[in-house]
C-alpha positions in Angstrom: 105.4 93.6 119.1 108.6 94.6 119.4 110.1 93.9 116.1 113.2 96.1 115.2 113.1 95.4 111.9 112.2 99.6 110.1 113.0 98.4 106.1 110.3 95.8 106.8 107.1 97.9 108.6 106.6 101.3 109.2 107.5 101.8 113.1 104.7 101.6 115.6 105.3 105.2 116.5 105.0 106.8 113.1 101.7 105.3 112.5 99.7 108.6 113.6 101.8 110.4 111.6 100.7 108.1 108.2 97.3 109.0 109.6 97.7 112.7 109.3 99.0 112.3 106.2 96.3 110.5 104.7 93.9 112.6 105.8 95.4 115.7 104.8 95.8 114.0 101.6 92.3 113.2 101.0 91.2 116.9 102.2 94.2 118.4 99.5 93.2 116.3 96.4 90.0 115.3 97.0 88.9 117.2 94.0 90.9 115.1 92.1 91.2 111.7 93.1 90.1 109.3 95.9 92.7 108.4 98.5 91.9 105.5 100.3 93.4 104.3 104.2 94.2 101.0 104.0 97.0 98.6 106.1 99.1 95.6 105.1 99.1 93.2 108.4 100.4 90.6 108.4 99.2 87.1 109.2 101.7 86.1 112.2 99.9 83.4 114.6 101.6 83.5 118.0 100.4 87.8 117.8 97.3 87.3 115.8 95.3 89.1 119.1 98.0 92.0 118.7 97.2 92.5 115.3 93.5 91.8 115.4 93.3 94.5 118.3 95.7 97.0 116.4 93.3 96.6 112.8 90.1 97.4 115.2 91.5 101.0 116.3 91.0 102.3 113.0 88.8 103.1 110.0 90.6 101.5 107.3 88.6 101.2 104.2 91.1 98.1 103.4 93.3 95.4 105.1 95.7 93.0 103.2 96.7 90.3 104.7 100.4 88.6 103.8 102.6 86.0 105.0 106.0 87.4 105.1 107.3 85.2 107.6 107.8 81.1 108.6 108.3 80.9 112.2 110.8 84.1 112.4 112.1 83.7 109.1 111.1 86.3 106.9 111.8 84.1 103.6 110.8 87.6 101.9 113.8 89.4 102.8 116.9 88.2 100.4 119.2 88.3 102.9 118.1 85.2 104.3 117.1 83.2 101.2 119.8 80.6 101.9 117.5 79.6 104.8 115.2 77.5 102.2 118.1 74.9 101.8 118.7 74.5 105.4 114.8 74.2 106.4 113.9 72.2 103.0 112.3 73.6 100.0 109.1 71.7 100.2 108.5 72.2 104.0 108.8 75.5 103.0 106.2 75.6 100.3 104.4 73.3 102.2 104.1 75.7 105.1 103.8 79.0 103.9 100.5 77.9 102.1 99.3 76.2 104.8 99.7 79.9 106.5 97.9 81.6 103.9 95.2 79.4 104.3 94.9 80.1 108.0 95.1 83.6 107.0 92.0 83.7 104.6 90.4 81.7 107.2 91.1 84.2 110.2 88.7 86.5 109.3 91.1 89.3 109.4 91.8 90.4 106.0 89.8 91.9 103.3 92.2 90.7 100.3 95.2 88.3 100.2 98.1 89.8 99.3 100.8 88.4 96.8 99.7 84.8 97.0 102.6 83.2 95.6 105.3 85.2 96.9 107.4 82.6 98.1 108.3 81.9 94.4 109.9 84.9 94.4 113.7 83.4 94.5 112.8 80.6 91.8 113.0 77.8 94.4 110.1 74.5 93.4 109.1 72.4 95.6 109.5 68.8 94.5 106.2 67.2 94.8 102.8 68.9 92.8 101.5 72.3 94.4 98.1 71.7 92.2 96.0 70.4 96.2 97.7 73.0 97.5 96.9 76.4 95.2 93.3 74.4 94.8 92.4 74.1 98.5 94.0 77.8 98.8 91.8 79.3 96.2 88.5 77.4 97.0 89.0 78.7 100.7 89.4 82.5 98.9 86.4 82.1 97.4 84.0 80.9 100.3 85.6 83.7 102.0 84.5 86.5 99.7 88.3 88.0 100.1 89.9 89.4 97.1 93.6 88.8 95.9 96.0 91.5 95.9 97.2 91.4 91.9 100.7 92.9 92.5 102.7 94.5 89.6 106.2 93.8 92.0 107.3 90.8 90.5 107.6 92.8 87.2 110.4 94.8 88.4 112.0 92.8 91.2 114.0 89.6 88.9 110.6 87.6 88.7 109.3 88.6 85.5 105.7 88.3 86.5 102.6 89.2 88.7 102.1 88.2 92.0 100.3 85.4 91.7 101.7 84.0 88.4 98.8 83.9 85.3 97.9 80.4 85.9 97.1 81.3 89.6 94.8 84.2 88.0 93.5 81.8 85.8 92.0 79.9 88.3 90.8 82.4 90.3 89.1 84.0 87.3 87.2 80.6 86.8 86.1 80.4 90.1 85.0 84.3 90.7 87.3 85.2 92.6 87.7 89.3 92.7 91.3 91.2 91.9 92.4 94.3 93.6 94.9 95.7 91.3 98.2 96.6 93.3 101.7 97.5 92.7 103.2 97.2 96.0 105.0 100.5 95.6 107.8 101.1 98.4 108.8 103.9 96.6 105.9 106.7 95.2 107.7 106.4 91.7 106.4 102.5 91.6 102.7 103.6 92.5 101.0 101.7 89.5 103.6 100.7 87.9 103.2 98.4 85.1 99.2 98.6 85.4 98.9 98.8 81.8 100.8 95.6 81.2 99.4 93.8 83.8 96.1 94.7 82.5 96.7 93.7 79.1 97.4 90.6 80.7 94.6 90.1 82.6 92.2 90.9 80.3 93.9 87.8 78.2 92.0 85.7 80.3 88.7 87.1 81.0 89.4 89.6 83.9 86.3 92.8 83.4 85.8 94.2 86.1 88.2 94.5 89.5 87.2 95.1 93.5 88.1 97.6 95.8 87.0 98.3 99.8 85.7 101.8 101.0 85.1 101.4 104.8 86.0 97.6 104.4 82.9 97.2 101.9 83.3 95.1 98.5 82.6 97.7 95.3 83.6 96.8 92.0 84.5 98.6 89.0 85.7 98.1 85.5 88.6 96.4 85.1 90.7 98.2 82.6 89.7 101.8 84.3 91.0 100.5 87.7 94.7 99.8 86.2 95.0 102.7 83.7 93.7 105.0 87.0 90.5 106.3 85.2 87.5 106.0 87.8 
């Protein structure tokens, strides 16, 4: 509440006005394709009631949940990247997953969106994230929440999906479902790179991918969900 912060979420006031637009989307193409409402929240303790509240006023078919922010440091943003050396790369690391896990544990969210993110500026943390991503990932899967694959990493210096392949790897072992994304802040980025990142993902073993209508689990084929076939 109360963040002034318009590059980073879409301002409280617009929000009826994404709405409409939705819906009269859905109404204009729904001979063509299915449009989906859906909301990125994100996973902010001290206003978790705010946000819990907000997500209950409305029919989404879909919520993710992301951690975008330590404390008030929103490590995602570049312009404050420098802020890992003065808090410490591993309480960083150490922290932000620790978040994540309270976010999968909330209750809130229906998938978890880029899980890895805070790799996006090439810091490492000194000591081995293996308990970590493990304890992460086993908690994603007793939850029955679904990670947000995200093609952004592709096109934004990082030269890979969010999470990485061995991430996916793991979660593929252990069942965990993918909701293909591309985190598109622009419509010319909606799905890009789908076909590479599902060349990819088949590579090891991904079939079939998740999606929410009315905040319901359905699955479909993998490969149809990234090239936009169903």
């Amino acid at each position: 509440p109360g963040l002034d912060d318009p590059t980073g979420r879409m301002p409280i006031e617009d929000f009826d006005v994404y709405i409409k637009d939705v819906r009269d989307a859905q109404q204009q193409y729904k001979q063509d394709i299915e449009i989906l409402f859906g909301l990125e929240a994100d996973y902010l303790p001290p206003f978790q009631d705010y946000i819990v509240d907000f997500i209950e006023q409305y029919p989404f078919d879909f919520v993710i949940g992301s951690v975008h922010f330590i404390d008030d440091w929103d490590f995602s943003n570049p312009v404050y990247r420098d802020e890992f050396v003065r808090r410490g790369v591993d309480t960083s690391f150490q922290t932000y997953y620790r978040l994540v896990e309270e976010a999968v544990e909330s209750g809130c969210y229906d998938i978890i969106g880029h899980l890895d993110l805070i790799n996006r500026y090439g810091y490492t943390p000194s000591f081995d994230l293996d308990p970590l991503l493990t304890a992460v990932l086993e908690n994603v899967q007793r939850s029955g929440c679904a990670l947000d694959m995200n093609t952004s990493g592709l096109r934004k210096g990082v030269g890979t999906i969010f999470p990485g392949i061995s991430i996916l790897s793991r979660a593929q072992r252990l069942g965990i479902p993918l909701v293909p994304g591309s985190d598109a802040h622009h419509p010319g980025d909606v799905g890009a790179d789908f076909d590479r990142a599902g060349k990819m993902l088949a590579g090891i073993g991904f079939k079939q991918s998740m999606f929410f209508r009315n905040r319901k689990p359905e699955y479909e084929p993998f490969l149809n969900s990234v090239n936009g076939t169903r």
